[in-house]
C-alpha positions in Angstrom: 11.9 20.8 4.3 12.9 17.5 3.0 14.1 16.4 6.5 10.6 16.5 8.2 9.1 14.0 10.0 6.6 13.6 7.0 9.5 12.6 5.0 10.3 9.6 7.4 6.7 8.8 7.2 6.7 8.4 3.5 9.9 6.7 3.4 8.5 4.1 5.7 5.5 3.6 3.3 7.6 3.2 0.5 9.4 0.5 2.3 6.4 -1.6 3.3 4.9 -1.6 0.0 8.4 -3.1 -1.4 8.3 -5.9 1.4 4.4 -6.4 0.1 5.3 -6.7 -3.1 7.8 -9.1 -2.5 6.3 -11.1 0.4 3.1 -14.3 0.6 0.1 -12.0 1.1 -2.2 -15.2 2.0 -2.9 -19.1 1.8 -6.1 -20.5 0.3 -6.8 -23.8 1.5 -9.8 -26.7 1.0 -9.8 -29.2 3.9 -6.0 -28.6 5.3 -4.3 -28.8 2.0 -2.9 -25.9 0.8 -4.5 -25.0 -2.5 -2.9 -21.3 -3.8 0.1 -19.1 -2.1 -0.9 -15.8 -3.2 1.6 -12.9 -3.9 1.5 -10.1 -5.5 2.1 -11.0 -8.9 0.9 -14.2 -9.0 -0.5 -17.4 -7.2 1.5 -20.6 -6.8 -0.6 -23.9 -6.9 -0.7 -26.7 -5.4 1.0 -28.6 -8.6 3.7 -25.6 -8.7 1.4 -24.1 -11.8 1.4 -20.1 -11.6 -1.3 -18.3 -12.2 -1.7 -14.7 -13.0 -4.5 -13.6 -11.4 -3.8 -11.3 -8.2 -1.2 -9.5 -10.9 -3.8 -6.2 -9.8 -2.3 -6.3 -6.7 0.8 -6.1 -7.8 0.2 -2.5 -10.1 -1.8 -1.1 -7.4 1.0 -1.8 -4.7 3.5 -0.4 -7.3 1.6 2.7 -8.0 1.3 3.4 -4.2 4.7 2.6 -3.2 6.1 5.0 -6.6 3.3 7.4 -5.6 5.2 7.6 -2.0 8.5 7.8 -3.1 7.6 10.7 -5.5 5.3 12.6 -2.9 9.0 12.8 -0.6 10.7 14.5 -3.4 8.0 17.7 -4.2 8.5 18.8 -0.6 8.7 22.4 -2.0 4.5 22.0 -3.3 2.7 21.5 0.5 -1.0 21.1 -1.2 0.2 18.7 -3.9 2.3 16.6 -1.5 -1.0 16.3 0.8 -3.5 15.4 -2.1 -1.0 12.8 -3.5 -0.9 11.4 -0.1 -5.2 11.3 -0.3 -4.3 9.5 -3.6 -2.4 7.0 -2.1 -4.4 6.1 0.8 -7.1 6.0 -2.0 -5.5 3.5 -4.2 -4.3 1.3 -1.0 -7.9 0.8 -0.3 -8.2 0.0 -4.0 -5.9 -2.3 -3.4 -8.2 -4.3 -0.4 -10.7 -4.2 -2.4 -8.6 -6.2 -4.7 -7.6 -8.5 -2.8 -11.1 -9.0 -2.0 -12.0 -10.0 -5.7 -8.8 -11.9 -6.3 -9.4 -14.2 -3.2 -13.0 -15.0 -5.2 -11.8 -15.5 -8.2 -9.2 -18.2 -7.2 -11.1 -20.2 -5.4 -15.0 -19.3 -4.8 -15.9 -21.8 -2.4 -13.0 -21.9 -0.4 -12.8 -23.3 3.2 -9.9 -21.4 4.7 -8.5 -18.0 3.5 -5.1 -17.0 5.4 -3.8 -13.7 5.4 -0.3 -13.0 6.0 1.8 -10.5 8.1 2.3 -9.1 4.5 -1.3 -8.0 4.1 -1.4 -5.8 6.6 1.6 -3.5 5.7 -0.8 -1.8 2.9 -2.9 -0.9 6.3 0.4 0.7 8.0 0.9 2.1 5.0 -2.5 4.4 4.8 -1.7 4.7 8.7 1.9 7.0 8.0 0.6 8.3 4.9 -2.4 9.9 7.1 0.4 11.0 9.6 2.9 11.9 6.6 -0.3 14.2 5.6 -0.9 15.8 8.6 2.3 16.8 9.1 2.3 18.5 6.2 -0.9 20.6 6.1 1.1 21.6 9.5 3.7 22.5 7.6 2.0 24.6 5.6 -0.1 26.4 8.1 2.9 27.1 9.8 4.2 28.5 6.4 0.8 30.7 6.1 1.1 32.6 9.2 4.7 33.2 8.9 3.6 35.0 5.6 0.9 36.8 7.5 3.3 38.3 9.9 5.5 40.0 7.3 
């Protein structure tokens, strides 16, 4: 059942959380002037200085994008392929909540905080993981009542 439209799901996860870990996830800003570029792994300042702060971001986006990839290849074990994908949308909201502290800790009193398009691929991400899991508690119902019938 690798082919399954759960598959595609997962696959697309997996690919948004490689764009967000390579992307700008957001701009911090006093006044106008561009104080931090935040990615993943680290924040840029305004002096070109990096600073290894948001590195959380990065694990958590690396352990949910592995996490996806993995869940597409134990398509033969329905229950654990729908709890991983539980997992995942757990550790994406982990990773908001991250994001959250890391925007703090780089600048406390900051005027303007700019998310990018790349932050919200972690949100798409929980949205075909949720899909990916539905489809395959599907699956296995289906698979359920064809056992019944023999």
């Amino acid at each position: 059942m690798i082919q399954r439209k759960q598959t595609v799901f997962l696959f697309l996860a997996a690919v948004l959380g490689l764009l967000a870990l390579c992307m700008q996830l957001a701009t911090v800003s006093y006044e106008g002037l561009t104080t931090y570029r935040i990615f993943s792994l680290w924040a840029i300042g305004q002096s070109g200085a990096r600073s290894f702060v948001p590195c959380p971001l990065f694990i958590l986006m690396l352990l949910s994008t592995t996490l996806s990839v993995c869940t597409i290849f134990i398509y033969k074990r329905r229950p654990l392929q729908a709890k991983l994908c539980m997992v995942n949308i757990f550790v994406i909201l982990l990773w908001y909540i991250s994001m959250i502290v890391v925007s703090k800790q780089l600048s406390p009193d900051a005027m303007n905080f700019q998310m990018e398009i790349a932050s919200s691929f972690p949100a798409v991400m929980a949205i075909l993981l949720f899909m990916a899991r539905k489809g395959i508690l599907a699956d296995e119902k289906l698979v359920r009542a064809a056992d019944r019938i023999r």
